[in-house]
C-alpha positions as a Markdown table, in Angstrom:
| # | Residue | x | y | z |
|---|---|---|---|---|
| 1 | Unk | -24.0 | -39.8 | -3.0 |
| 2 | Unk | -22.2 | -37.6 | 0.0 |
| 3 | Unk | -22.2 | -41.1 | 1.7 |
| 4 | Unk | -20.5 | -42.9 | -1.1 |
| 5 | Unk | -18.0 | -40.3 | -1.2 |
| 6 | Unk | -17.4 | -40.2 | 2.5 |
| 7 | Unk | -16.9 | -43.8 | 2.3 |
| 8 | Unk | -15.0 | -43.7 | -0.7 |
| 9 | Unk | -12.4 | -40.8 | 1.4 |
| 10 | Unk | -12.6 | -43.2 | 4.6 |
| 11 | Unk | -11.2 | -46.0 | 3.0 |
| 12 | Unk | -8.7 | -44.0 | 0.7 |
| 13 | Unk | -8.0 | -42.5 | 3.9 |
| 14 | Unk | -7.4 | -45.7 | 5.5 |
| 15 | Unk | -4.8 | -47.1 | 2.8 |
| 16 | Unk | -2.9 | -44.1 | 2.4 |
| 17 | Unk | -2.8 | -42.8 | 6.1 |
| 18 | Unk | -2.2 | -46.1 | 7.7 |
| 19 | Unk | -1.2 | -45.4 | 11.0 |
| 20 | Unk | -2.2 | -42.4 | 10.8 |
| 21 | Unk | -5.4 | -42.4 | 9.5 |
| 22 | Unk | -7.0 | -42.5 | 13.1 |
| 23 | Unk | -5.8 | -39.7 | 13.9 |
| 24 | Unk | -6.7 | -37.9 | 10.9 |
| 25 | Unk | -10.6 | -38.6 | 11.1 |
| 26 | Unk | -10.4 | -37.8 | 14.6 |
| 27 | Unk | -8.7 | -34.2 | 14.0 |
| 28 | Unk | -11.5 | -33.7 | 11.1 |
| 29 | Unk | -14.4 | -34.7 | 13.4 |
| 30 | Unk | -13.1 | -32.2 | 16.3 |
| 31 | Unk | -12.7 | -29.9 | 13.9 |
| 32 | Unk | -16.3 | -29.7 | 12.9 |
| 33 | Unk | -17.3 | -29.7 | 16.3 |
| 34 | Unk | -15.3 | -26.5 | 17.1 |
| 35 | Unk | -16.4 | -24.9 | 14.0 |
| 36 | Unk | -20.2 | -25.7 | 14.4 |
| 37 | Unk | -19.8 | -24.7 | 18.4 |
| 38 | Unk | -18.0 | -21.5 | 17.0 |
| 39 | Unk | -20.8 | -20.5 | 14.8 |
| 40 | Unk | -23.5 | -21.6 | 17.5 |
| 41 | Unk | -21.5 | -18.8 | 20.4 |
| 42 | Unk | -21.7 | -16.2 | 17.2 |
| 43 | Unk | -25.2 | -16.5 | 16.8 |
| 44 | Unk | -25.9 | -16.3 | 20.4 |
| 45 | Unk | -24.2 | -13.1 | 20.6 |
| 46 | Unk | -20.6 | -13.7 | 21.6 |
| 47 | Unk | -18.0 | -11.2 | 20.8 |
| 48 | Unk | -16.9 | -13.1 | 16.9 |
| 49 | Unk | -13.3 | -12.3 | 16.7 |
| 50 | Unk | -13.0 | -13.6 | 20.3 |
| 51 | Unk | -15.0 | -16.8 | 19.3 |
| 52 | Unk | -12.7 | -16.8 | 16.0 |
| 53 | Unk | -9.6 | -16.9 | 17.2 |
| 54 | Unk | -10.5 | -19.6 | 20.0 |
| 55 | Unk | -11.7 | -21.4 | 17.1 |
| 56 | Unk | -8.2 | -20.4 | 15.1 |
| 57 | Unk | -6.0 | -21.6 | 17.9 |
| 58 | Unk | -7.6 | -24.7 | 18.7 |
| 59 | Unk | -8.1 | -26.2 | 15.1 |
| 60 | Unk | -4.3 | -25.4 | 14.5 |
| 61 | Unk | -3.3 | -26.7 | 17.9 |
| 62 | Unk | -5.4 | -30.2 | 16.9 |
| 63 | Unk | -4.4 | -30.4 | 13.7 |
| 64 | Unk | -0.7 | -29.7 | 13.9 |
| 65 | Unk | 0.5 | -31.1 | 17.5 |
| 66 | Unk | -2.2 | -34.1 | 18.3 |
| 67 | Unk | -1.7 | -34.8 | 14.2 |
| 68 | Unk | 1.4 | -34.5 | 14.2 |
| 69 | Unk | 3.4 | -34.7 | 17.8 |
| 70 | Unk | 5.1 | -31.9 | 19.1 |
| 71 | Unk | 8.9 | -31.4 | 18.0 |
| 72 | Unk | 10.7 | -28.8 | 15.6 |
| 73 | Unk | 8.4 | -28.9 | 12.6 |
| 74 | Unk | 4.8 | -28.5 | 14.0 |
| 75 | Unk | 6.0 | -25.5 | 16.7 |
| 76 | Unk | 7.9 | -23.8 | 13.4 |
| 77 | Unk | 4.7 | -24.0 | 11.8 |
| 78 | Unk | 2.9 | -23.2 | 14.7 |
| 79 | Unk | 4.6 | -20.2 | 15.5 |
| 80 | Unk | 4.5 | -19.2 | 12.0 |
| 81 | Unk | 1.4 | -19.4 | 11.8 |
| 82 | Unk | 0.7 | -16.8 | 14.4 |
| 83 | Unk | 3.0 | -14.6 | 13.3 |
| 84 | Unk | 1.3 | -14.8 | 9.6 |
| 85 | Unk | -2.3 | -15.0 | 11.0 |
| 86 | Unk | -1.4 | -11.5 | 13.4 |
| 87 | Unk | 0.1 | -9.7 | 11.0 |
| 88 | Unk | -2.2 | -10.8 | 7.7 |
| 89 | Unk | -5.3 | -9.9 | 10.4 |
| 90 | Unk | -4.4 | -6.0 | 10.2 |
| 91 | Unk | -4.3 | -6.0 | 6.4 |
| 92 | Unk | -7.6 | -8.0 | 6.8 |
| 93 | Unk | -9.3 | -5.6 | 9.2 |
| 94 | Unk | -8.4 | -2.9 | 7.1 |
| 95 | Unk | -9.9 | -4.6 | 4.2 |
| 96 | Unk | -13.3 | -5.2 | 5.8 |
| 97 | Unk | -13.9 | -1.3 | 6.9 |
| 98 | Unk | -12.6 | 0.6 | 3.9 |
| 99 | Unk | -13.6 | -1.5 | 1.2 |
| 100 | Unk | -17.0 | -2.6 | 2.2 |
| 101 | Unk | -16.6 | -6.2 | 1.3 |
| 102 | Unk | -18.8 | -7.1 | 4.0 |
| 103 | Unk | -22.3 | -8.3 | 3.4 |
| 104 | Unk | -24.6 | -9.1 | 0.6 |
| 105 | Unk | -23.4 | -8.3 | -3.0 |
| 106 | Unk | -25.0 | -7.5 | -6.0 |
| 107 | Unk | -25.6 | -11.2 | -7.0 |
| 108 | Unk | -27.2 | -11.9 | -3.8 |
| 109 | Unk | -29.7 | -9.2 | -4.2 |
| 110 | Unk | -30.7 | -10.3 | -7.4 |
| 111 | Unk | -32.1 | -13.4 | -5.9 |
| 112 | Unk | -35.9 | -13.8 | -5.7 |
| 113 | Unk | -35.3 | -15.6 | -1.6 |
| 114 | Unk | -33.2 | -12.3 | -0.8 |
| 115 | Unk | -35.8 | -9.8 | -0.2 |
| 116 | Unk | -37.7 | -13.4 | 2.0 |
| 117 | Unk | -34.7 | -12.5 | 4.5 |
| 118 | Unk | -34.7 | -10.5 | 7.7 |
| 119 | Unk | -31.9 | -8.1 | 7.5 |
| 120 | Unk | -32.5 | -7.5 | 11.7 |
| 121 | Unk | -30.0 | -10.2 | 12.5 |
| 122 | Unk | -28.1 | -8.0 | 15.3 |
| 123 | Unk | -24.7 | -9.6 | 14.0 |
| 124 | Unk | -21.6 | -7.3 | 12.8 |
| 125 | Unk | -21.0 | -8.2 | 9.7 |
| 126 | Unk | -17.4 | -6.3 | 9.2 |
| 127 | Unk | -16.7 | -9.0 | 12.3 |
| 128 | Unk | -18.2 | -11.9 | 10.6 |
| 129 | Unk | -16.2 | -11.4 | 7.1 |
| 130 | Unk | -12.7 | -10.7 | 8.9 |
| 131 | Unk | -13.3 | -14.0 | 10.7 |
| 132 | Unk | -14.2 | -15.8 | 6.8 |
| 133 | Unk | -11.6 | -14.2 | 5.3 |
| 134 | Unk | -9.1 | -15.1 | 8.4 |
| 135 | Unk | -10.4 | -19.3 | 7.5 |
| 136 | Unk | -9.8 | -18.9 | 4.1 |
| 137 | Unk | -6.3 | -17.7 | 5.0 |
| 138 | Unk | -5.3 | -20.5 | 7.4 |
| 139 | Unk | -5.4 | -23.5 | 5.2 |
| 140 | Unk | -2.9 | -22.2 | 2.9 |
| 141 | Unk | -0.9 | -20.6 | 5.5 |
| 142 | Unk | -0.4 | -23.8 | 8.1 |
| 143 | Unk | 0.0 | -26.2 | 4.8 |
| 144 | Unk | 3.0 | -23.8 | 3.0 |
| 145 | Unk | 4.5 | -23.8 | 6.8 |
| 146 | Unk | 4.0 | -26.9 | 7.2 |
| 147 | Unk | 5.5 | -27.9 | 4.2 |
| 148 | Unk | 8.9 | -26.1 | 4.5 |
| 149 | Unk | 9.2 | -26.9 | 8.1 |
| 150 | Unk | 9.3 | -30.5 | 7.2 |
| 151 | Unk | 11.3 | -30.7 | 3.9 |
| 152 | Unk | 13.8 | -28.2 | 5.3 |
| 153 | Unk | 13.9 | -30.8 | 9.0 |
| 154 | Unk | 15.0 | -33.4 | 6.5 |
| 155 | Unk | 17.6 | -31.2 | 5.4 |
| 156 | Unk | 18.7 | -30.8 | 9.0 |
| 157 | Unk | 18.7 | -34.7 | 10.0 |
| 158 | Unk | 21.2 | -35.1 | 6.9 |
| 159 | Unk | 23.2 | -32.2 | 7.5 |
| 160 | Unk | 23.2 | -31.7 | 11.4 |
| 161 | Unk | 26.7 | -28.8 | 10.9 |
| 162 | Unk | 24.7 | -26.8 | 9.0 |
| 163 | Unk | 24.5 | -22.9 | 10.2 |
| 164 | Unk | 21.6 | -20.9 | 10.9 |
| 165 | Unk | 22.3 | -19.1 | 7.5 |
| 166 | Unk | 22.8 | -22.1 | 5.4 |
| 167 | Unk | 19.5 | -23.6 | 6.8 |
| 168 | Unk | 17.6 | -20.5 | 6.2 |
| 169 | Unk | 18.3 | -20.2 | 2.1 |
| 170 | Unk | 17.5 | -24.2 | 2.2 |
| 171 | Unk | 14.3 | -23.4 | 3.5 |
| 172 | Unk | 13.9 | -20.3 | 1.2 |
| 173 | Unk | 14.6 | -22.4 | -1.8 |
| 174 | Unk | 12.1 | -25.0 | -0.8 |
| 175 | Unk | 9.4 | -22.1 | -0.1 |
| 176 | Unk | 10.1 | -21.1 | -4.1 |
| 177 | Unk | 8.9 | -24.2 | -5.2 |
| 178 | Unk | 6.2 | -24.6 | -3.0 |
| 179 | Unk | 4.9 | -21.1 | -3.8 |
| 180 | Unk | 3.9 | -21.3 | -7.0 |
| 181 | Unk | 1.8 | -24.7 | -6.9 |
| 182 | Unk | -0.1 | -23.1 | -3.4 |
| 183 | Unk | -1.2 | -20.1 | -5.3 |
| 184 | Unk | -2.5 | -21.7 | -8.4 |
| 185 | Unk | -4.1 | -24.3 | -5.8 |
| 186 | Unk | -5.9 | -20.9 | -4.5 |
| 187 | Unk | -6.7 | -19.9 | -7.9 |
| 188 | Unk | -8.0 | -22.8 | -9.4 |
| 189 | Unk | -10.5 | -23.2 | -6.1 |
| 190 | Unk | -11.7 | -19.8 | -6.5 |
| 191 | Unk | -12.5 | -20.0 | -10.1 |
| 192 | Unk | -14.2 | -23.2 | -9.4 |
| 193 | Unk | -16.5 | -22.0 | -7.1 |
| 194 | Unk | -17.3 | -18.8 | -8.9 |
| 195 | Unk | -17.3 | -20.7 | -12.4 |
| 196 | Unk | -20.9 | -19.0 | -12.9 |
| 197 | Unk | -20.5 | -15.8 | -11.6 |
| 198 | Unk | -17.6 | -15.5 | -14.3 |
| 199 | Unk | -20.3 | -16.7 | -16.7 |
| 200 | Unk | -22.9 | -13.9 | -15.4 |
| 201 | Unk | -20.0 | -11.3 | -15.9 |
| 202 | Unk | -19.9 | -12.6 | -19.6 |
| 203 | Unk | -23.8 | -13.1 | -20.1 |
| 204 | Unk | -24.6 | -9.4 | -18.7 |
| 205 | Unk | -21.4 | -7.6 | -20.9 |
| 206 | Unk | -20.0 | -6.2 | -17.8 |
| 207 | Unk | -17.7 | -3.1 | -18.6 |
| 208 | Unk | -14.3 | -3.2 | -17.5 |
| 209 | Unk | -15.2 | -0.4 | -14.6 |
| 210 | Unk | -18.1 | -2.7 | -13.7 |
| 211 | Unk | -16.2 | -5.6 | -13.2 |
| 212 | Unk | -13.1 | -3.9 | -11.5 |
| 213 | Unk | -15.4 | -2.7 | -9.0 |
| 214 | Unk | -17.8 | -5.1 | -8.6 |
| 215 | Unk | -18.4 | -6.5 | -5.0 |
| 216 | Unk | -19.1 | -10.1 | -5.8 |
| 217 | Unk | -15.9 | -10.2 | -7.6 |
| 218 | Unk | -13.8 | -8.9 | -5.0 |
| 219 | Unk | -15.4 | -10.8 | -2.3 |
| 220 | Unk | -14.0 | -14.2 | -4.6 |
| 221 | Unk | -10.8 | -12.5 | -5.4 |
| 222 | Unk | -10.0 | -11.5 | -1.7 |
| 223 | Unk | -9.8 | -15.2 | -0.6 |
| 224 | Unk | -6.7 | -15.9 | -2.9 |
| 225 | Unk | -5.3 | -12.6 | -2.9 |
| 226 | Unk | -4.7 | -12.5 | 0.6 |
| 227 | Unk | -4.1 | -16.8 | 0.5 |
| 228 | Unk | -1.0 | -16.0 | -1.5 |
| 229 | Unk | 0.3 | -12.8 | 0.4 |
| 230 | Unk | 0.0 | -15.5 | 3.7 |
| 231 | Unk | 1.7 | -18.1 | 2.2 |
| 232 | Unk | 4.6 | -15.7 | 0.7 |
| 233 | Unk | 4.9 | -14.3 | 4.4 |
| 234 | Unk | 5.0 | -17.9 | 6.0 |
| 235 | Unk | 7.5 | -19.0 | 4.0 |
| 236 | Unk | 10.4 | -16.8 | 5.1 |
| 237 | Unk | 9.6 | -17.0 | 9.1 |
| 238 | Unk | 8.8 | -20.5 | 8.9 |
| 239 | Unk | 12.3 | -20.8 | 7.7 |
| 240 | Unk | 14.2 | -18.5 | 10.5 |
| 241 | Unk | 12.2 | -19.6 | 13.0 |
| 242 | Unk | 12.7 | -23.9 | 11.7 |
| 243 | Unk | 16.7 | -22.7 | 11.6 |
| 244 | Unk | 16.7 | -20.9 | 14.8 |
| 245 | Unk | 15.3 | -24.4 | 16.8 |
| 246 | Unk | 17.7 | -26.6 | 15.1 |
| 247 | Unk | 21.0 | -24.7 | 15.0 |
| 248 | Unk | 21.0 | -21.1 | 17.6 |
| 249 | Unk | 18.4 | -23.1 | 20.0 |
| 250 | Unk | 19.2 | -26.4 | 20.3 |
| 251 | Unk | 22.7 | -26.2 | 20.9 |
| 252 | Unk | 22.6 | -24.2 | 23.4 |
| 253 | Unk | 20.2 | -26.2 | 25.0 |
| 254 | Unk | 20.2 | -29.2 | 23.7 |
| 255 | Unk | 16.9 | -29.7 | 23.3 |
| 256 | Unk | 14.9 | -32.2 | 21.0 |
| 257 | Unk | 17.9 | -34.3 | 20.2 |
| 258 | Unk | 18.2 | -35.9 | 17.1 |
| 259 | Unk | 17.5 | -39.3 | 16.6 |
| 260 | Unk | 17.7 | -41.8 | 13.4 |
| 261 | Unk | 14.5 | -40.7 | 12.8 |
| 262 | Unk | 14.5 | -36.5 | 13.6 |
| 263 | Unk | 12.1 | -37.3 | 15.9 |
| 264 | Unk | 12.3 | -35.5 | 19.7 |
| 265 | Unk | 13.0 | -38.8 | 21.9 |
| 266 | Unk | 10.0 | -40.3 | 24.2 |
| 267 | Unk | 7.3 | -38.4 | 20.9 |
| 268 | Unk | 7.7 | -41.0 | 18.4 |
């Protein structure tokens, strides 16, 4: 069955992408082999937020620039996306020592292979969960900047007079659409992956106080929580820093001239 379905994505994959389709599968395949390398340093005792944001920086770089070329609406979502991922990893950080999120929760312990395991795994878990939660918020984050970088482009190409300012609220106005469909995107994963655990909370009549402060929940809810808080961030610098390339920056510079297609000359 997971070859059917791999098939079924190649070939969809294939019709839809087109051109670039090869590009596509090769991005996901380099991918995986960052992520697996990245997992295979943790384990053999590499610092993990060193290994994680290698791992962060390199799957962005692949899947935005070789993906997609290099020119105004990959390096505003690029940028944005370090901007985002810095300032999101302090909330993060914070998140992982005060709250305690880290580790096994109380569904995990009720499992029969749990007490099979050997806890002396010599691994900091605080690390290990910033560096989840930190995946879990670049998705969201590079496909919201993504998103507005290239509507708002298109606005540009069409309107090449427009100011910095005017450029801006286009880009804030396409952010509020895209906002409310990338959140419930968020939601609607998390629910589906903790479908039964919502069902346990129901079976086992969980009081409200259990569930507010029940780790399994929080460790689902996080995920989305700070998913949206990303995205809402992205939105606005994604924008300033999209309008400060094409207006404030390229004039003076003249850099990535505009073509009949928006495209920086010699990168089509």
């Amino acid at each position: 069955m997971t070859l059917f379905l791999l098939l079924l994505l190649l070939v969809l994959l294939a019709i839809v992408g087109r051109s670039q389709s090869e590009k596509i599968v090769v991005t996901l395949l380099l991918n995986s082999l960052i992520l697996i390398s990245s997992m295979v340093f943790m384990i053999m005792g590499f610092n993990i937020i060193f290994i994680g944001w290698l791992c962060f920086i390199s799957m962005s770089l692949l899947t935005l620039f070789y993906q997609n070329g290099i020119n105004q609406k990959t390096v505003s979502a690029f940028i944005s996306f370090l901007i985002v991922t810095i300032l999101m990893s302090v909330l993060i950080w914070f998140l992982c020592v005060r709250s305690g999120i880290y580790g096994l929760n109380e569904r995990s312990w009720q499992d029969e292979d749990a007490v099979l395991l050997n806890f002396n795994i010599n691994i900091n878990m605080v690390r290990v969960t910033y560096v989840v939660l930190v995946f879990g918020l670049l998705g969201a984050v590079k496909d919201s900047a993504m998103a507005v970088a290239t509507d708002t482009y298109e606005v540009f190409c069409n309107h090449p007079d427009m100011t910095f300012r005017e450029l801006f609220q286009s880009g804030m106005n396409i952010g509020k659409d895209i906002l409310g469909v990338t959140i419930n995107t968020l939601l609607f994963a998390a629910i589906g992956e903790s479908i039964l655990m919502c069902q346990m909370y129901f079976d086992c009549a969980y009081s409200l106080a259990e569930l507010v402060n029940s780790k399994s929940l929080f460790q689902a809810a996080a995920v989305v929580i700070i998913g949206g808080i990303g995205v809402e961030i992205s939105i606005p610098i994604t924008s300033a820093v999209l309008g400060f390339l094409c207006t404030t920056y390229h004039k003076k510079t003249n850099f990535w001239p505009l073509n009949n297609s928006g495209n920086k000359k010699g990168l089509e």
